[in-house]
N, CA, C and O atoms as a MOPAC input file, in Angstrom:
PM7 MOZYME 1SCF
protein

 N     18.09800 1   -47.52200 1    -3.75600 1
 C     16.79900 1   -47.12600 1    -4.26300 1
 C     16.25400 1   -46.00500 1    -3.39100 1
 O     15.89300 1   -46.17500 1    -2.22700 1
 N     16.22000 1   -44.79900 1    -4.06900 1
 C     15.47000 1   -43.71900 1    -2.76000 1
 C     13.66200 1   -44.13800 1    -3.40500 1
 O     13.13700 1   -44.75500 1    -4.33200 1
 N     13.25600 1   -43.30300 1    -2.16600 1
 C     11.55300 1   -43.30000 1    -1.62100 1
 C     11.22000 1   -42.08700 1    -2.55700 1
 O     11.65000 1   -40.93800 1    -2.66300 1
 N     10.28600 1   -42.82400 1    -3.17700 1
 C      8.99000 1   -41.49500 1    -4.19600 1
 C      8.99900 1   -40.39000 1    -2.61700 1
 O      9.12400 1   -40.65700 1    -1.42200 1
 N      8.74400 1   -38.74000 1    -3.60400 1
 C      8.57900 1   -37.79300 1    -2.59700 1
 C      7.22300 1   -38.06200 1    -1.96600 1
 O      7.08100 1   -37.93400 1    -0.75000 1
 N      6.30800 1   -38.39700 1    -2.68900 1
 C      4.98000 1   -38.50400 1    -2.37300 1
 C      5.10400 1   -39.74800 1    -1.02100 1
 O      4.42800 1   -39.52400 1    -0.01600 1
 N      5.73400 1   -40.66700 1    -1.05100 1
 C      5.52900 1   -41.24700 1     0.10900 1
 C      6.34400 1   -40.80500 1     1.20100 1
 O      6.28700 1   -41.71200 1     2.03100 1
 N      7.28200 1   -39.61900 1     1.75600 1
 C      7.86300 1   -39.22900 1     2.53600 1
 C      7.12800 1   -37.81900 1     3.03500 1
 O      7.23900 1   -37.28500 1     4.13800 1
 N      6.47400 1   -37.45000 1     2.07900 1
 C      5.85600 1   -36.51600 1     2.47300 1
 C      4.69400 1   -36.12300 1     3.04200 1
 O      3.75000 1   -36.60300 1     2.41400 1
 N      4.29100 1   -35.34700 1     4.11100 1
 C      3.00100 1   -35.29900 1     5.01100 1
 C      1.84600 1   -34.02000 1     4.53000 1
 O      2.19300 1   -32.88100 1     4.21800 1
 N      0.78500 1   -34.39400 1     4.55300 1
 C      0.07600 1   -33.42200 1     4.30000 1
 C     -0.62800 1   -32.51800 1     5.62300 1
 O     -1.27800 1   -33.19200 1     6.42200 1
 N     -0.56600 1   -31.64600 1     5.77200 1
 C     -1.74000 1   -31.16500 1     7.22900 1
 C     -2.63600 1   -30.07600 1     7.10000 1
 O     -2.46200 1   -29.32300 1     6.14100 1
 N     -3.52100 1   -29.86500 1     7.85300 1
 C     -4.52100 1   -28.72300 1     7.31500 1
 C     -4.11600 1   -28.02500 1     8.94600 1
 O     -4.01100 1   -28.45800 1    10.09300 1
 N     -3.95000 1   -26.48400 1     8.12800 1
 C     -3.13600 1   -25.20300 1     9.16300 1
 C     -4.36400 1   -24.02000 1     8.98800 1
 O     -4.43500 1   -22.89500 1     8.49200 1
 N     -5.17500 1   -24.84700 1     9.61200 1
 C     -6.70500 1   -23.78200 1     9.86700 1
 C     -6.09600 1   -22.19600 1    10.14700 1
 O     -6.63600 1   -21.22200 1     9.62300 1
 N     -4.72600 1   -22.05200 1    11.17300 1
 C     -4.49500 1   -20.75100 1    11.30000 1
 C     -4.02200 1   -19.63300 1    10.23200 1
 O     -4.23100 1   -18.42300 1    10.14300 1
 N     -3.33400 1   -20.51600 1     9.50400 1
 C     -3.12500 1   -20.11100 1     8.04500 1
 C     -3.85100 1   -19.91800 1     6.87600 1
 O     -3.44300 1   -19.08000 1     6.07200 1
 N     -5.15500 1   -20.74000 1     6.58400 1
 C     -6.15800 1   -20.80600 1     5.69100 1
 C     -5.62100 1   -21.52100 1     4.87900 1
 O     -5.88500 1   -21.34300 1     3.69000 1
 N     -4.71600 1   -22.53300 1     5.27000 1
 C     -4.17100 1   -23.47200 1     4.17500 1
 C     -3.79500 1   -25.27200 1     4.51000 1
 O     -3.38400 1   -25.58300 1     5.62800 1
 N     -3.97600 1   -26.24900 1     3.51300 1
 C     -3.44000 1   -26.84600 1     3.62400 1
 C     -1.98200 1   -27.13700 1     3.20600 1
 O     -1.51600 1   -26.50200 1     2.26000 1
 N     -1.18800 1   -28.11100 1     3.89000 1
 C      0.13200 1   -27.39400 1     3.59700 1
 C      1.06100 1   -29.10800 1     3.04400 1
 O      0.79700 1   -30.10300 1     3.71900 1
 N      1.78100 1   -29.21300 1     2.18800 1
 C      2.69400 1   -30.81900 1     2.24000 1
 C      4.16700 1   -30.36900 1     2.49600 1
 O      5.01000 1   -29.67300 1     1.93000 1
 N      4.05200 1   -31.13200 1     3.66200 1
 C      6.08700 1   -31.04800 1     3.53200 1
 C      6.96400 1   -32.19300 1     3.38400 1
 O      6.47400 1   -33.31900 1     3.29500 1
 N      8.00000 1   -32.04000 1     3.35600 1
 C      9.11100 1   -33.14300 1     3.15900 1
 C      9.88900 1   -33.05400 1     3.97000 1
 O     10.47700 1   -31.98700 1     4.15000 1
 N     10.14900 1   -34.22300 1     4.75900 1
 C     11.47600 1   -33.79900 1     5.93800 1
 C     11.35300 1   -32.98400 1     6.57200 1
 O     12.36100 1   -32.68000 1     7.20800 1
 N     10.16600 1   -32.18600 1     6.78800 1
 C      9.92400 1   -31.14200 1     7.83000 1
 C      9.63700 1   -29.89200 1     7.68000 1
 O      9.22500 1   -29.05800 1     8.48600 1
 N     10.00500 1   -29.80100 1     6.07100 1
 C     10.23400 1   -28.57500 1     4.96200 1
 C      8.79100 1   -28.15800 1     4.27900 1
 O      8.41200 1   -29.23000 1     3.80800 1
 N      8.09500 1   -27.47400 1     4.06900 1
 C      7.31900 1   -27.27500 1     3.58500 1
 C      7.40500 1   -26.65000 1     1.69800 1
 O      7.79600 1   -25.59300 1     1.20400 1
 N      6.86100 1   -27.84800 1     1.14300 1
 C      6.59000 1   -27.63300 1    -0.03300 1
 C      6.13700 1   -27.08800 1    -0.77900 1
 O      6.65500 1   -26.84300 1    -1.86900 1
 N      4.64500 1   -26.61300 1    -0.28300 1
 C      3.34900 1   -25.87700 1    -1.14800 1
 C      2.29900 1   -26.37900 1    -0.29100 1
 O      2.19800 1   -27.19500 1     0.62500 1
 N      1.57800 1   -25.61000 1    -0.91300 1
 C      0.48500 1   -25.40400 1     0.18300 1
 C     -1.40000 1   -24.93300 1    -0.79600 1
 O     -1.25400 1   -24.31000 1    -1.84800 1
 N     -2.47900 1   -25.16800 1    -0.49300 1
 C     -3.50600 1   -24.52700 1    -0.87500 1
 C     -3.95200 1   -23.79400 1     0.17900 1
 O     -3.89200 1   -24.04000 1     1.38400 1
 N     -4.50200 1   -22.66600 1    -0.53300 1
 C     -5.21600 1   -21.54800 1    -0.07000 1
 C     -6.53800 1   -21.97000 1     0.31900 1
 O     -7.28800 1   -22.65300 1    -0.38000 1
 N     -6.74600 1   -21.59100 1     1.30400 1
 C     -8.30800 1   -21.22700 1     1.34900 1
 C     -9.24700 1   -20.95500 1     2.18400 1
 O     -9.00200 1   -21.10700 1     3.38000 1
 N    -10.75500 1   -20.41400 1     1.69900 1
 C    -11.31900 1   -19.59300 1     3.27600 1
 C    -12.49800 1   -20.49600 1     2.87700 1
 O    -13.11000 1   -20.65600 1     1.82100 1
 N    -12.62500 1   -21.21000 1     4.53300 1
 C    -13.59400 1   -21.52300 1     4.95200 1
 C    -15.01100 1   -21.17600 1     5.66100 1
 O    -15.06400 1   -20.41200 1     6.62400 1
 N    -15.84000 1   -21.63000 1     5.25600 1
 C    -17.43600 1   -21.40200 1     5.41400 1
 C    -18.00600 1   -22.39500 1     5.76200 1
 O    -17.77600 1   -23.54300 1     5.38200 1
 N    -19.00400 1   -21.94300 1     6.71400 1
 C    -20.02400 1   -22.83200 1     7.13000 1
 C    -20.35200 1   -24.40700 1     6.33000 1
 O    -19.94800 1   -25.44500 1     6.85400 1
 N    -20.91400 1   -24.41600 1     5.37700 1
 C    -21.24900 1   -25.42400 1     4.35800 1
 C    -20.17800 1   -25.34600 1     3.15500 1
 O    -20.58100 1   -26.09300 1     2.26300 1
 N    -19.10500 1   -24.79600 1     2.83200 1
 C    -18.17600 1   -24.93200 1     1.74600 1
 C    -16.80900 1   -24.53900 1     2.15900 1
 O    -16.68500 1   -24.02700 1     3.27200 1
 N    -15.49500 1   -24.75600 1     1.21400 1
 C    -14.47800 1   -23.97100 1     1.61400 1
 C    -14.32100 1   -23.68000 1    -0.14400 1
 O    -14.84900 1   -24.40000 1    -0.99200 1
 N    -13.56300 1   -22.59100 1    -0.41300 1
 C    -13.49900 1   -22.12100 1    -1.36800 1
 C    -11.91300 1   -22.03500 1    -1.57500 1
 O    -11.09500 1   -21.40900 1    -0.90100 1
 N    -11.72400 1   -22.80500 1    -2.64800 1
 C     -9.55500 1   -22.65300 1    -2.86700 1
 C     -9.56200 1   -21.60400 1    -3.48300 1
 O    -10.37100 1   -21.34400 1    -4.37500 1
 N     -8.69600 1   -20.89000 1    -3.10600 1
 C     -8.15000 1   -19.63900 1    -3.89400 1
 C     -6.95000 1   -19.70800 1    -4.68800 1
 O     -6.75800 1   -19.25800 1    -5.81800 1
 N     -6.24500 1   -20.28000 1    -4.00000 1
 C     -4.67400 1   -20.48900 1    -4.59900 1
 C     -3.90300 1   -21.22300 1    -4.44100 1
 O     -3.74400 1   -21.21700 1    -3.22000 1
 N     -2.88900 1   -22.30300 1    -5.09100 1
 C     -1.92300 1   -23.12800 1    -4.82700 1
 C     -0.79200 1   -22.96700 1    -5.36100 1
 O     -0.84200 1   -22.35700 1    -6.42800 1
 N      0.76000 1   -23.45700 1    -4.83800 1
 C      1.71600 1   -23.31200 1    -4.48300 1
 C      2.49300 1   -24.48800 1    -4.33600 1
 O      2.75500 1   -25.06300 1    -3.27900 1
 N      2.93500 1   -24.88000 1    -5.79600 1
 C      3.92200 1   -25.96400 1    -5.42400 1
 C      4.48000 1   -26.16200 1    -6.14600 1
 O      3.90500 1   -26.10400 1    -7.23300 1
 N      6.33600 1   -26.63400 1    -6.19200 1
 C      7.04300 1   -26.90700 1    -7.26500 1
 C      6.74600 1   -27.41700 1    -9.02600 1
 O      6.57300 1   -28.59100 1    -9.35200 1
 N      6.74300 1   -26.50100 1    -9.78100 1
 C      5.97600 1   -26.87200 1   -10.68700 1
 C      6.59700 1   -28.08100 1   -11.18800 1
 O      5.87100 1   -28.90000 1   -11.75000 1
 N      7.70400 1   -28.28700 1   -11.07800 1
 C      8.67600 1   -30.18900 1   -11.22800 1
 C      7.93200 1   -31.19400 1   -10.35800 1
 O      8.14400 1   -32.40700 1   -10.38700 1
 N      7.01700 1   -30.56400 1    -9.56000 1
 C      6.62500 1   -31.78200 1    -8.59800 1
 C      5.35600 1   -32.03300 1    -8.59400 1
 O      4.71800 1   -31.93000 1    -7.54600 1
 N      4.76500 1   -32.41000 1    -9.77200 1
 C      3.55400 1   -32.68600 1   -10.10300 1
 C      2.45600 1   -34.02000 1    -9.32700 1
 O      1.24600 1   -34.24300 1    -9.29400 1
 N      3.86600 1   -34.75100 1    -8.71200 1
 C      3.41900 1   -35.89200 1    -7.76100 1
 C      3.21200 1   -35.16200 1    -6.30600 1
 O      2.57700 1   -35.70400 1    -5.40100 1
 N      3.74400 1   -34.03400 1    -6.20100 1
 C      3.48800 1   -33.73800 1    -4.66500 1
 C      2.34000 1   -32.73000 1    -4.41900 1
 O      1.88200 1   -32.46500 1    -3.30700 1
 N      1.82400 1   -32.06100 1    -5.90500 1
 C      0.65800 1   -31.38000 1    -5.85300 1
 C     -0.88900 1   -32.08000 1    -5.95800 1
 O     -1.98300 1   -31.70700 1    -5.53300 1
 N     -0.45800 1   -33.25700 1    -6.71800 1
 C     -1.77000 1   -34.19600 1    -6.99600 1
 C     -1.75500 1   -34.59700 1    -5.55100 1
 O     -2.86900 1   -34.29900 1    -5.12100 1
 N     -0.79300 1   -35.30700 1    -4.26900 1
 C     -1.19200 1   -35.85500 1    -3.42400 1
 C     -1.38100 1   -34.44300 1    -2.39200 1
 O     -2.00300 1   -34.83100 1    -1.40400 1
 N     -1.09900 1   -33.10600 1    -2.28200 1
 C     -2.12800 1   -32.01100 1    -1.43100 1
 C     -3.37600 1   -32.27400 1    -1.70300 1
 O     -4.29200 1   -32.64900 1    -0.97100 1
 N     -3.32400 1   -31.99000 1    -3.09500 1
 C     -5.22100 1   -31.61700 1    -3.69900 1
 C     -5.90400 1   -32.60300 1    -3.12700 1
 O     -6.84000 1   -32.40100 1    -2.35300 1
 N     -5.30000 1   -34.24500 1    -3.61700 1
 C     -6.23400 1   -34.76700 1    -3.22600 1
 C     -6.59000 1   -34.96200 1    -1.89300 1
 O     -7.76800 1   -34.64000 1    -1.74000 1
 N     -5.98200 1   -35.41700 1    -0.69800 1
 C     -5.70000 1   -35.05500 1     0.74500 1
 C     -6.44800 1   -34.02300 1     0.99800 1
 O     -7.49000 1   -34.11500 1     1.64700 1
 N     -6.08300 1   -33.14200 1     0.60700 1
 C     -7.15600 1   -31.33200 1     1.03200 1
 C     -8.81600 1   -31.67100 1     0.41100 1
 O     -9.83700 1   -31.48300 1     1.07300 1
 N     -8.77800 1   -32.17000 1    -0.91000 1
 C    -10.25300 1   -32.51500 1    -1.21000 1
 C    -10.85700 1   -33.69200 1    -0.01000 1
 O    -11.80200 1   -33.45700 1     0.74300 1
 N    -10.23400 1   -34.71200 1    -0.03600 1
 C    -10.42000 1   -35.46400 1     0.97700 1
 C    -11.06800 1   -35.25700 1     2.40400 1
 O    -12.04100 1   -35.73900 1     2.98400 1
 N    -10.35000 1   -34.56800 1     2.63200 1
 C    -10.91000 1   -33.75600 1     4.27900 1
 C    -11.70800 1   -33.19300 1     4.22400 1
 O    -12.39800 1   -33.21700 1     5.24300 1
 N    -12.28100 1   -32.17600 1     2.90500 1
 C    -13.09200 1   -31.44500 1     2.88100 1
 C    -14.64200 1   -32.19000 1     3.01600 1
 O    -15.63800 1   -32.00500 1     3.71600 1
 N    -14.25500 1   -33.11200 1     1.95900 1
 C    -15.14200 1   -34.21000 1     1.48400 1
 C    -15.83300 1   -34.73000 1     3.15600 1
 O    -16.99900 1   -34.62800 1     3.53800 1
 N    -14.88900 1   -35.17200 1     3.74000 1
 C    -14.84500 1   -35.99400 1     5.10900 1
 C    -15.74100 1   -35.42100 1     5.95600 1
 O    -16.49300 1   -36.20600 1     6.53300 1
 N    -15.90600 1   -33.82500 1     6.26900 1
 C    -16.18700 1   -32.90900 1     6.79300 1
 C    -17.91500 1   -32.33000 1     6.16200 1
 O    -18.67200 1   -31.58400 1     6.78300 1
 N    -18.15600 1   -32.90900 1     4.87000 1
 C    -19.58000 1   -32.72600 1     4.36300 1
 C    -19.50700 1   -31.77900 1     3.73700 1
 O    -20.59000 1   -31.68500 1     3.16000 1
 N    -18.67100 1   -30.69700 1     3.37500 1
 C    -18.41300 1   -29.46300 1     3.02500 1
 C    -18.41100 1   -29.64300 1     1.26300 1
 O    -17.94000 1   -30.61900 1     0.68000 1
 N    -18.97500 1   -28.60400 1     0.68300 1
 C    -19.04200 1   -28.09200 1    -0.79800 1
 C    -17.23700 1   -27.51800 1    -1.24500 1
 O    -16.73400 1   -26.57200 1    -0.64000 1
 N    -16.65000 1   -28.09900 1    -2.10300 1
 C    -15.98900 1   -27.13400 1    -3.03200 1
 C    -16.42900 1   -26.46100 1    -3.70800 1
 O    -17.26700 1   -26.73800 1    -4.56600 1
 N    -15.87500 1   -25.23100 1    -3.43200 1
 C    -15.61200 1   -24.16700 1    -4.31700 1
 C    -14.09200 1   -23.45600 1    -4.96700 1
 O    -13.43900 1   -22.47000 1    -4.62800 1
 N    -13.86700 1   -24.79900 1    -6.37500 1
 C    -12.27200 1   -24.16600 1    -6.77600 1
 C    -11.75100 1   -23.01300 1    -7.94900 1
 O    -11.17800 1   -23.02600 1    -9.03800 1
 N    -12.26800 1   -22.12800 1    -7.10300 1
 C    -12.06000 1   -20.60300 1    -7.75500 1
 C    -10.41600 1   -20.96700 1    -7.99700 1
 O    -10.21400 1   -21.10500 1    -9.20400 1
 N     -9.55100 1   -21.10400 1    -7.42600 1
 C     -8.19400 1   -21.98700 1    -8.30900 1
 C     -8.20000 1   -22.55300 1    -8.71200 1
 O     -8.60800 1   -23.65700 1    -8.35100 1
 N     -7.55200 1   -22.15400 1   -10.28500 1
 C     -7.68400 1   -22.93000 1   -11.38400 1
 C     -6.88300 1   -24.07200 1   -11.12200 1
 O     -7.32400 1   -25.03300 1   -11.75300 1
 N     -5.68900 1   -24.40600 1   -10.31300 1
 C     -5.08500 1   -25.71500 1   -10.21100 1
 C     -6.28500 1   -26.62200 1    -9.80700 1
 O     -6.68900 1   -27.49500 1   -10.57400 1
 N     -6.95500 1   -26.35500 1    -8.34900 1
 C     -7.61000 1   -27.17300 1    -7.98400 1
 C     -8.96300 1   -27.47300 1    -8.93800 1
 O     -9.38700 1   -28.62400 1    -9.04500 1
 N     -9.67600 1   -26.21500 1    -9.69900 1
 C    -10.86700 1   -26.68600 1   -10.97300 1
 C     -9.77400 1   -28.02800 1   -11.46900 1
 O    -10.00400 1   -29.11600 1   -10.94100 1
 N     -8.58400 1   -27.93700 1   -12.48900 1
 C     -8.50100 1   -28.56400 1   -13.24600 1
 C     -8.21500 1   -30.15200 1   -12.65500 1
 O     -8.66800 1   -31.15200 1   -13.21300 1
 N     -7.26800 1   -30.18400 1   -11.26000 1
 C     -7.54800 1   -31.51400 1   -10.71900 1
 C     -8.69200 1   -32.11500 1   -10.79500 1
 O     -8.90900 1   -33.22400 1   -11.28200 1
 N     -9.56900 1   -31.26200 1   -10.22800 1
 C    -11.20700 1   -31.92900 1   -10.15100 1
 C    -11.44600 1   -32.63300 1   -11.34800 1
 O    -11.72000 1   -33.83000 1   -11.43300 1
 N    -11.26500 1   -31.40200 1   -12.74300 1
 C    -11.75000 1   -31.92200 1   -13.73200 1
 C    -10.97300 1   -33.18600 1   -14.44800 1
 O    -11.56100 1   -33.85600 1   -15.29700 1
 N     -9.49800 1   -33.49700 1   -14.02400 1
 C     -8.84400 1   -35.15500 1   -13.81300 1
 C     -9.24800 1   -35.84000 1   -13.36500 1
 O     -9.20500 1   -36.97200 1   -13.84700 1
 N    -10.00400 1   -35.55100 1   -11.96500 1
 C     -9.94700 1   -36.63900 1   -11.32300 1
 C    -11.91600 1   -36.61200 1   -10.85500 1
 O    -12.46600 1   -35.91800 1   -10.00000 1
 N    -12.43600 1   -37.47500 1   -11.65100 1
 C    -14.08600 1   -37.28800 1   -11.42900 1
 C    -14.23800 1   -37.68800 1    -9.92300 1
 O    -15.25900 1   -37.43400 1    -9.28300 1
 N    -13.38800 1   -38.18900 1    -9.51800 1
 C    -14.03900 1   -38.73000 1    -8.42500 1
 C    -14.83000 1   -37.35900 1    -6.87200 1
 O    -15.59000 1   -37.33500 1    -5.90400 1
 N    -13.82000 1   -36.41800 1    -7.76600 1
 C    -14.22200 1   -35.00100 1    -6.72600 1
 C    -15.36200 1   -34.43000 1    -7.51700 1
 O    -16.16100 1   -33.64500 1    -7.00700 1
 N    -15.41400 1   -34.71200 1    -8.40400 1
 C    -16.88100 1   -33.79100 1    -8.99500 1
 C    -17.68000 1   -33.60500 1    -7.79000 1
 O    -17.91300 1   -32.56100 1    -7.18200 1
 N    -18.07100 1   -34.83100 1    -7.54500 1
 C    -19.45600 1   -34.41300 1    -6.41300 1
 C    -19.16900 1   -33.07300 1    -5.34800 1
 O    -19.98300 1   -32.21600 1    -5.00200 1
 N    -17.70300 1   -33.21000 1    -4.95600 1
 C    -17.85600 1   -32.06200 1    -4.11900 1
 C    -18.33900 1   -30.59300 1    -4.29000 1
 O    -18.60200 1   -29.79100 1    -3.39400 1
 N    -18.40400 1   -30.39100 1    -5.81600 1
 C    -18.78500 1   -29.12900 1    -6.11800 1
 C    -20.26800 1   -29.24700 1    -6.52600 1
 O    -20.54700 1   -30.05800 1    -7.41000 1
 N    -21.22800 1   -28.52100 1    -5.97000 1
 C    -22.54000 1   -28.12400 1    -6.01500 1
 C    -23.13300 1   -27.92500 1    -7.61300 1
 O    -23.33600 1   -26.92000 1    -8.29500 1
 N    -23.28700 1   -29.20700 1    -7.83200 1
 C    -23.99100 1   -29.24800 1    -9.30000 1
 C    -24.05900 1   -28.04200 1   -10.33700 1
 O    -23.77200 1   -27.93400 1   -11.53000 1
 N    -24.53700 1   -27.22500 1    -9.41400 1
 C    -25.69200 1   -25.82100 1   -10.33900 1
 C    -24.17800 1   -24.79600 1   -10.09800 1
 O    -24.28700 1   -23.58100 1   -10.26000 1
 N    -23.38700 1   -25.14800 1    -9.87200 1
 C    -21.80300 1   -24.08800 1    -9.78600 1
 C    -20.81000 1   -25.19800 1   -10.77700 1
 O    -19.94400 1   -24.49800 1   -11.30200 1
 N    -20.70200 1   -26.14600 1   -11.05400 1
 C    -20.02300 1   -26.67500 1   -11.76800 1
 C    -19.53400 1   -26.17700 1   -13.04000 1
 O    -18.35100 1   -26.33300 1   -13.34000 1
 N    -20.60000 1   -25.41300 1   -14.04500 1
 C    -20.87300 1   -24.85700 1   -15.14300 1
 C    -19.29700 1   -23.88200 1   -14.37800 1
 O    -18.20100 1   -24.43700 1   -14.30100 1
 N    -19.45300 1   -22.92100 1   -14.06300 1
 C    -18.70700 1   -22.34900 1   -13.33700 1
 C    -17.54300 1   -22.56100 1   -13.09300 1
 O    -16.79100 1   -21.64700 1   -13.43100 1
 N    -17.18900 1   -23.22600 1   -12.73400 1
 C    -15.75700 1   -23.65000 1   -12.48800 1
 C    -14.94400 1   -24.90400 1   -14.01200 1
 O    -13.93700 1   -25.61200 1   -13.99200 1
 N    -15.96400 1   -24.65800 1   -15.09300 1
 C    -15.29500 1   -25.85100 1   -16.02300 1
 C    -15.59900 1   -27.11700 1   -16.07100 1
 O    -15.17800 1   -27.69100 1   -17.07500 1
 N    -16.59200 1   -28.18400 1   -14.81300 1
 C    -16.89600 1   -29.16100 1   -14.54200 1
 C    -17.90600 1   -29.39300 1   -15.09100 1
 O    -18.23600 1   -30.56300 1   -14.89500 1
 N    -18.96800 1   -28.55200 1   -16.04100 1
 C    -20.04100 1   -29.27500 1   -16.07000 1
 C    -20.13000 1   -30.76100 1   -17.09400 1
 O    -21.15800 1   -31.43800 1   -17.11100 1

């Protein structure tokens, strides 16, 4: 029986890079973009096997997570990360009500 990728794989946030990043075995998978601000971080772009739909849902959410953790506003000018959000309600809140319209969430 092999191990789901999602449970072998690590997520980390690479502040020097402007990205969070998931790897496997040491390998790096994909990654989100993004520039951080005072009160928000804003995704720009993501990057991940488009076959590996389990290893992009567990970045986003992980990367939303931290953000979340941290008090910080989304802003997902990437459309991967808008449309997670808009899967998964539980991130709504991170995006600033009166910008939601905006990104597809309202």
């Amino acid at each position: 029986m092999s191990t789901a990728p999602t449970e072998t794989a690590t997520v980390r946030d690479n502040p020097a890079a402007g990205r969070f990043e998931i790897l496997e075995a040491g390998r790096l998978s994909g990654y989100t973009s993004y520039d951080a601000g005072e009160w928000s971080v804003v995704f720009v772009a993501t990057s991940v096997d488009p076959g590996s739909p389990e290893l992009r849902d567990r970045l986003l959410a992980e990367a939303l997570d931290t953000v979340g953790g941290l008090g910080k506003a989304v802003l997902p000018e990437c459309c991967c990360v808008a449309r997670f959000i808009a899967e998964h309600e539980e991130y709504r809140d991170l995006v600033p009500e009166p910008r939601r319209a905006h990104f597809g969430l309202a």
